[in-house]
C-alpha positions in Angstrom: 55.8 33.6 137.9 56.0 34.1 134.0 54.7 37.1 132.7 54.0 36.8 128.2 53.9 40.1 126.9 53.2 42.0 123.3 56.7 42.0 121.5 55.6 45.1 119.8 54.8 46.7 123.6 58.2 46.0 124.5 60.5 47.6 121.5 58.2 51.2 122.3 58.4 50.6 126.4 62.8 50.4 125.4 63.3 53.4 123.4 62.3 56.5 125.3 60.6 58.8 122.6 63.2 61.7 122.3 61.4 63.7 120.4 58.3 64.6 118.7 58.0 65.0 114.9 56.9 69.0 115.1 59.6 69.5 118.2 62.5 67.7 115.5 61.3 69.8 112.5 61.2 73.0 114.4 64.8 72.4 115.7 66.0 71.4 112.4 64.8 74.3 110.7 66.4 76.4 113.0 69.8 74.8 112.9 69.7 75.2 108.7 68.5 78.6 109.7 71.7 79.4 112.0 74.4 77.6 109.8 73.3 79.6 106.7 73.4 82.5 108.9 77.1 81.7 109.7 77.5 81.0 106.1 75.9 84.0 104.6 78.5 86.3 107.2 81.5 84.1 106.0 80.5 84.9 102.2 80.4 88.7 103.5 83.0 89.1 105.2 85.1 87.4 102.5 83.6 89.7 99.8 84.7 92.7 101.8 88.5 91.5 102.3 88.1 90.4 98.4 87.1 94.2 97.3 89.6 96.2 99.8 92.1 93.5 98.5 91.3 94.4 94.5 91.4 97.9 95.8 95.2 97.6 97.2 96.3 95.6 93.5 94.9 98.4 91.5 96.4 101.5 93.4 99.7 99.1 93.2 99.2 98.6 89.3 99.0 102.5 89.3 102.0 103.2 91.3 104.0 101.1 88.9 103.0 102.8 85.7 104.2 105.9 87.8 107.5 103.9 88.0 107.5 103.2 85.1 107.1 106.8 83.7 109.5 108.2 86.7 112.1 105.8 85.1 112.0 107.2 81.6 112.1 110.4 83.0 115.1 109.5 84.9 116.6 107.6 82.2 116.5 110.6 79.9 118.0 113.0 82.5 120.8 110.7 82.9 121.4 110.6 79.1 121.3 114.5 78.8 123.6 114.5 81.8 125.6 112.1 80.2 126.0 113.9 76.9 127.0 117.0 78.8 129.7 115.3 80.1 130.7 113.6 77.2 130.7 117.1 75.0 133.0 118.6 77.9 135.2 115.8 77.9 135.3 116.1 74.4 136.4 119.6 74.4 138.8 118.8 77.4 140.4 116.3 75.0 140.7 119.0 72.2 142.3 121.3 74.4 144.7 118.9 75.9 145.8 117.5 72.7 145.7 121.1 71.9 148.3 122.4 74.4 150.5 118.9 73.7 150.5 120.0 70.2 152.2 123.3 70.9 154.6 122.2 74.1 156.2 120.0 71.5 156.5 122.3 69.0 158.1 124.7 71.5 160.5 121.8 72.6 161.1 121.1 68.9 162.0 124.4 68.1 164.0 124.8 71.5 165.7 121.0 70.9 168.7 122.9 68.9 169.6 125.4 70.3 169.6 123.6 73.9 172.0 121.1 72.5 174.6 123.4 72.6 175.6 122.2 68.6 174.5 124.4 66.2 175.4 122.9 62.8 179.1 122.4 63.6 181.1 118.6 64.1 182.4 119.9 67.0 180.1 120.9 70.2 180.2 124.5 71.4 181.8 125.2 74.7 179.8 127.9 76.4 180.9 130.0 78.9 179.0 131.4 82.0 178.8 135.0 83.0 179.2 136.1 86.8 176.6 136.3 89.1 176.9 140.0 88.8 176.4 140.2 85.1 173.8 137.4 85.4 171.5 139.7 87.3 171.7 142.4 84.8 171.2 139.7 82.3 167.8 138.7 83.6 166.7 142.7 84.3 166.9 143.2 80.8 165.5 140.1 79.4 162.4 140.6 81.4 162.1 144.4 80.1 162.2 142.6 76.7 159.4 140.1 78.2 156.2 140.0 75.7 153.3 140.3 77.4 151.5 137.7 79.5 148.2 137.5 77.5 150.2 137.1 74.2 152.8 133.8 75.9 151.2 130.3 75.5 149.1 128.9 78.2 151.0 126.4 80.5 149.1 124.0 82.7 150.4 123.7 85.6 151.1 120.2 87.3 149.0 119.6 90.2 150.5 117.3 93.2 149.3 113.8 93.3 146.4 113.3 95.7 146.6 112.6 99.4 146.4 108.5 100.0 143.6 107.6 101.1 143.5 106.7 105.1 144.0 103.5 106.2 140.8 101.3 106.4 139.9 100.5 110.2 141.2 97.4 111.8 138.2 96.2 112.2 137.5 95.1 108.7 139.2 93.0 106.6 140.1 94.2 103.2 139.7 91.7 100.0 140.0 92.3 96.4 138.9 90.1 93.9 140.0 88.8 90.6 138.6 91.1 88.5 139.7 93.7 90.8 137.2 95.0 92.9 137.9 96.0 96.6 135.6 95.0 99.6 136.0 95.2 103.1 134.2 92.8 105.3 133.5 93.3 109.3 135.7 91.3 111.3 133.9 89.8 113.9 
């Protein structure tokens, strides 16, 4: 048996209703509610990290001005330390050239008579005393000795440096064109 229907019956009897029109607004209004919600702490919690993060930049900017004047204070010390230096090397050089200046005039003015020719063509044969009369010799030229304080002050040679121990065997020593020395770990 045939059964004729209302086609306008049958599309409503298909779709289920799901929802009402005041259930659908209510829900939608509350999910708005809730995302703008999530949206408004997202903003917040961004502005905080923004602010501590503006925070950390300017106590950084005014550590580096600190730098900045710790390195001018630095860089003057150095200088005044370096012009210390400089004056005492200065007067080191002086002296030096100084006490060159009068060992050879000393050596000049000893040069002829150690030569053993004193004006003549011929060189002068000079004879030795004894041991004995030596001894006496020296006693009395030390009695006629000027003083210490009024003889010229002469530096005395110091002994050349220990070397340096040899580097350990395990590292490899290289020096480089324009010179400088590095060791490097051997593995």
């Amino acid at each position: 048996m045939t059964t004729i229907s209302d086609p306008d019956e049958l599309v409503a009897a298909a779709e289920p209703l799901l929802l009402d029109k005041e259930k659908s607004r209510f829900r939608l209004a509350v999910a708005v509610c809730v995302g703008l919600t999530l949206f408004a702490l997202l903003n917040a919690t961004a502005a905080v990290y923004l602010y501590r993060g503006i925070n950390d930049l300017r106590a950084i900017e005014a550590r580096l001005e600190d730098l900045g004047q710790f390195e001018q204070r630095m860089s003057a010390r150095l200088d005044t330390v370096n012009n210390g230096f400089q004056s005492r090397f200065e007067a080191l050089d002086d002296r030096l050239r100084a006490s060159f200046g009068e060992v050879n005039a000393t050596i000049a003015r000893q040069a002829p008579e150690m030569s053993g020719n004193h004006g003549g063509d011929m060189p002068r044969v000079v004879e030795l005393p004894s041991p004995a009369e030596d001894t006496a010799a020296v006693a009395s030229a030390a009695e006629a000795e000027p003083a210490i304080e009024d003889m010229p002050r002469v530096t005395r040679r110091r002994s050349a440096p220990a070397a340096p121990p040899a580097p350990s065997s395990n590292y490899q020593r290289s020096v480089s064109p324009e010179g400088k020395v590095t060791y490097h770990k051997i593995n």
